[in-house]
C-alpha positions as CSV (number, residue, x, y, z in Angstrom):
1,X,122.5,149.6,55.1
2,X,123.6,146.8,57.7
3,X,120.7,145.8,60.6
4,X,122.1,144.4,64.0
5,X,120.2,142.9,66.5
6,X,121.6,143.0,70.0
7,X,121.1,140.3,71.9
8,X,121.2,140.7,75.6
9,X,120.9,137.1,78.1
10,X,120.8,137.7,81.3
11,X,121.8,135.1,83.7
12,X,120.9,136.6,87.3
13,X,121.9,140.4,88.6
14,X,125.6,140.2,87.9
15,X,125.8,137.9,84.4
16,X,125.2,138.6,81.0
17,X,126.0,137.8,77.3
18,X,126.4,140.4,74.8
19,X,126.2,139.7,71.1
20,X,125.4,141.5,67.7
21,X,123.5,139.3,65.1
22,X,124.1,140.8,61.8
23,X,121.7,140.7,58.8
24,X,123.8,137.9,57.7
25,X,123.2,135.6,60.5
26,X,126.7,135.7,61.9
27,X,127.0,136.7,65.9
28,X,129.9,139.2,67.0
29,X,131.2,138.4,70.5
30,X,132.6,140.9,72.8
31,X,136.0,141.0,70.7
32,X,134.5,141.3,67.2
33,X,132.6,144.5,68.9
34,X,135.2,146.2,70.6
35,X,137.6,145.2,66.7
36,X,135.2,146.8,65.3
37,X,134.9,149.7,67.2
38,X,138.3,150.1,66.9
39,X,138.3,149.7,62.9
40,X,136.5,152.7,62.6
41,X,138.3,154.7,65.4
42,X,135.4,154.6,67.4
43,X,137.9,154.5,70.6
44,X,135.6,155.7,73.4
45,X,132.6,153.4,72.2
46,X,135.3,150.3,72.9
47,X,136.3,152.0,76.0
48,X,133.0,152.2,77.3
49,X,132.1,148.7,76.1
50,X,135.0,147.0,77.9
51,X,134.5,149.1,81.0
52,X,130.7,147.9,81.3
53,X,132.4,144.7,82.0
54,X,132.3,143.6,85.3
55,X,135.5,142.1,86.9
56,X,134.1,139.0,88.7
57,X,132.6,137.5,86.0
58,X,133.9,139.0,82.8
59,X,137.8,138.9,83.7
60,X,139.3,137.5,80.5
61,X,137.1,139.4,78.5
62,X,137.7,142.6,80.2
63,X,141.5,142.2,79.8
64,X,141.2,141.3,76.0
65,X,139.4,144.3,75.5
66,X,142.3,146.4,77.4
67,X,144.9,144.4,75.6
68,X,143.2,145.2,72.7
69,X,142.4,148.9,73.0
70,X,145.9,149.6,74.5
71,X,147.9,147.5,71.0
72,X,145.6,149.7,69.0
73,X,146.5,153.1,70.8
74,X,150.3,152.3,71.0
75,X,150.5,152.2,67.5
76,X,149.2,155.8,66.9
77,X,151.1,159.0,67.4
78,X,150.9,160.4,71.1
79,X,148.2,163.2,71.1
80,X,146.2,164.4,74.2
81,X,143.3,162.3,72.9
82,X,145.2,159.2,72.7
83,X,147.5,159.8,75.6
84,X,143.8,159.9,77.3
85,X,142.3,157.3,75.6
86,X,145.2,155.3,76.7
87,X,144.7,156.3,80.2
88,X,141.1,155.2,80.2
89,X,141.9,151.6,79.1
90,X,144.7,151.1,81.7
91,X,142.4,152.7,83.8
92,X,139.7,149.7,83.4
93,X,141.9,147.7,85.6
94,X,144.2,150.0,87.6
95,X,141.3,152.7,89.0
96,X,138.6,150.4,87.9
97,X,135.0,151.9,89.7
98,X,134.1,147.9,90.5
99,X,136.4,146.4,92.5
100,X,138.8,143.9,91.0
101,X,138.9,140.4,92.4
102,X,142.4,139.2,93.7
103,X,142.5,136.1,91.6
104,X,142.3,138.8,88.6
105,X,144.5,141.2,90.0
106,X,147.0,138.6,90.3
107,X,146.2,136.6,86.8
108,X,146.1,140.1,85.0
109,X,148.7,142.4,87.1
110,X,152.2,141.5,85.6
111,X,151.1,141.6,81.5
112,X,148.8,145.0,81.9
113,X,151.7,146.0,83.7
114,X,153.9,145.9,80.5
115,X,151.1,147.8,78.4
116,X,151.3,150.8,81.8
117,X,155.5,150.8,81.4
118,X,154.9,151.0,77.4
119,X,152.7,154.1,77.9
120,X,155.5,155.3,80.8
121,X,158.2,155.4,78.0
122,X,155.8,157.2,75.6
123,X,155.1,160.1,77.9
124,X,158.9,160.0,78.5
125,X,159.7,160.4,74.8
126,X,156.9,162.6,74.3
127,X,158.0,165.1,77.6
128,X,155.2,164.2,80.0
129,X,157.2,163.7,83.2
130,X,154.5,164.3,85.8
131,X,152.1,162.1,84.1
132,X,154.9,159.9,83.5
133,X,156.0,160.0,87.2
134,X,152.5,160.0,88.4
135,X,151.7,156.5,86.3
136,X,155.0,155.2,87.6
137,X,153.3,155.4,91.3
138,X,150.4,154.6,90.2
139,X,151.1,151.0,88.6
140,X,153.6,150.3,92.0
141,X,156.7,150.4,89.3
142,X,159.5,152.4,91.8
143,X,162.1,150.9,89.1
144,X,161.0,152.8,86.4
145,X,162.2,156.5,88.6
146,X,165.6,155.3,87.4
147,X,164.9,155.9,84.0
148,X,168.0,157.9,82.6
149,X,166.7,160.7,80.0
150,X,169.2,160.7,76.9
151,X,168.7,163.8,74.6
């Protein structure tokens, strides 16, 4: 059986470093968690990780962890739970409950963006057109209404 020790530092209100020492001595960052998590298909424990982030401070990790959950998902087979899953993680960013800086909104917009128009064309090919449509608005991508459907 493996021990962890979480290590919390808090730097002020807003700041903090998370890391897991194991009984080895090695630390696991943010990334090693949320790879972990992922390993064993422990999707909603990453989601809520990465969503404890905050914005203002935590930006690059934040998007990591998205980038992260959202390659993993994208793999798998389109089921409600991973088209919601899915949703979640994009979600982090898009209809995030702390408010997203600018200067990450504008460092982060354009690739998350590619991850939201990966999941469009999913619900596409999987017959989800409202969701579809509804993500389309959603992510400001007017383009993507033009999609032709070939059967």
């Amino acid at each position: 059986m493996q021990h962890f020790t979480f290590l919390l530092k808090v730097d002020g209100l807003v700041n903090y470093n998370l890391c897991v020492r194991t009984a080895g001595g090695h630390n696991l960052g943010l990334s090693e968690l949320v790879a972990e998590h992922l390993h064993h298909e422990r999707i909603n424990e990453a989601l809520k990780l990465v969503s404890a982030l905050g914005w203002d401070a935590r930006a690059h990790e934040a998007y990591a962890g998205i980038v992260t959950i959202a390659e993993h998902l994208l793999r798998q087979h389109l089921t409600p739970e991973t088209e919601a899953q899915l949703e979640a993680a994009l979600g982090i960013f898009y209809t995030s409950n702390r408010p997203v800086p600018e200067e990450s909104i504008l460092k982060y917009r354009e690739v998350l963006g590619h991850y939201a128009r990966r999941f469009f064309h999913i619900l596409l090919r999987f017959q989800q057109f409202e969701k579809a449509f509804l993500l389309a608005i959603d992510i400001g991508a007017r383009d993507l209404f033009m999609v032709r459907i070939v059967k």
